[in-house]
N, C-alpha and C positions, 0 to 999 in steps of 0.2 A: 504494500500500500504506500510505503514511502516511495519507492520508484514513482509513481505515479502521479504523487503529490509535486519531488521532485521538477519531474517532465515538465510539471501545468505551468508552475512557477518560471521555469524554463522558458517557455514558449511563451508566457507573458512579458516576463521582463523584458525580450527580444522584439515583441509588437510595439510595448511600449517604449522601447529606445528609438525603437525603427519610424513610429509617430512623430515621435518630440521630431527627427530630424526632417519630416516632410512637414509639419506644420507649416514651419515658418516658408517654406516653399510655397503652398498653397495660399497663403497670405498676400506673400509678394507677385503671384501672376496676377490678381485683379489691377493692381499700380500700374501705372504708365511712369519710366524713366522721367528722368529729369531730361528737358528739350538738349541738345550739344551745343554749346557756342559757336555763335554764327562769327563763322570767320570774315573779318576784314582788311581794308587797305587805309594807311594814310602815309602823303607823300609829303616834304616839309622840310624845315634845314633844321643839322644836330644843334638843341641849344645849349647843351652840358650830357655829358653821360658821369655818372657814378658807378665804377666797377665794383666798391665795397656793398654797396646798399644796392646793386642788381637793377640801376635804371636807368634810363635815357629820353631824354625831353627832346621832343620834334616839335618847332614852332611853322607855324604854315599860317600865315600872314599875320593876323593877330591871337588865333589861334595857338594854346600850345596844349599839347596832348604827353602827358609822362606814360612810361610803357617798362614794365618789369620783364628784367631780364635774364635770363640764368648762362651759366658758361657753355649748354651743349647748343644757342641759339647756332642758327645759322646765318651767318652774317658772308657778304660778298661788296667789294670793290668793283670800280670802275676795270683796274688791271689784273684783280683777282678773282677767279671764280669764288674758291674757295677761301676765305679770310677769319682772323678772328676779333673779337668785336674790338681790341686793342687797334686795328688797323683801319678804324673810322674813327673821323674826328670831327669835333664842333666847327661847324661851319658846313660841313659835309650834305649835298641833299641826297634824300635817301626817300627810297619808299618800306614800310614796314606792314608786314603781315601780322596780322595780329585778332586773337579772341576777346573779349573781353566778355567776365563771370565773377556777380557777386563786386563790380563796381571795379574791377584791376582788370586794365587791361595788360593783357602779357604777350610779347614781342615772338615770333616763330619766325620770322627771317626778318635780316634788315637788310638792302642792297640798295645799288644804284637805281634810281627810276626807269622806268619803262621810257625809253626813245622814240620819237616819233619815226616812223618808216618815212625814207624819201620817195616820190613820187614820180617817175620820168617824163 
């Protein structure tokens, strides 16, 4: 009779671990994510970058937009495709890609601006 007693207890504790962890599953399928940040663009000249505090201020006419920034961004020059954010400088005009979430916006490339195509 203890085998059996055993077993029950067995095959209970098993259902009930095996619950607890779909719960929170079945919970979470009625939610809809959080939307993704809508990626953008702004193009403007460097008005300071701070490489300790991670930011860089792009002014574009009266306009200035700060934008965080971390060491893996991807930043490029006019001569370099590939550069790092130490090889752009205030003064510099640049266009930056960028999300912004929760009020910061954060920088994902900073480069040269887009050129106009000539026309023959």
């Amino acid at each position: 009779m203890s085998k059996h007693l055993l077993r029950a207890t067995m095959v209970l504790s098993i259902a009930a671990v095996a619950f607890a962890f779909t719960a929170p599953v079945r919970a979470e399928e009625g939610t809809t994510p959080p939307p993704k940040a809508k990626k953008q663009q702004f193009t403007g000249l460097i008005e300071s970058i701070d490489a300790k505090a991670g930011t860089v201020v792009i002014k574009k006419g009266t306009e200035s937009k700060s934008f965080k920034i971390f060491f893996f961004n991807k930043t490029a020059t006019t001569e370099k495709k590939e550069a790092a954010i130490t090889d752009i400088k205030v003064g510099d005009k640049v266009k930056v890609a960028y999300s912004e979430e929760n009020g910061v916006a954060t920088a994902h490339k900073i480069g040269p601006p887009d050129t106009a195509k000539k026309t023959d």
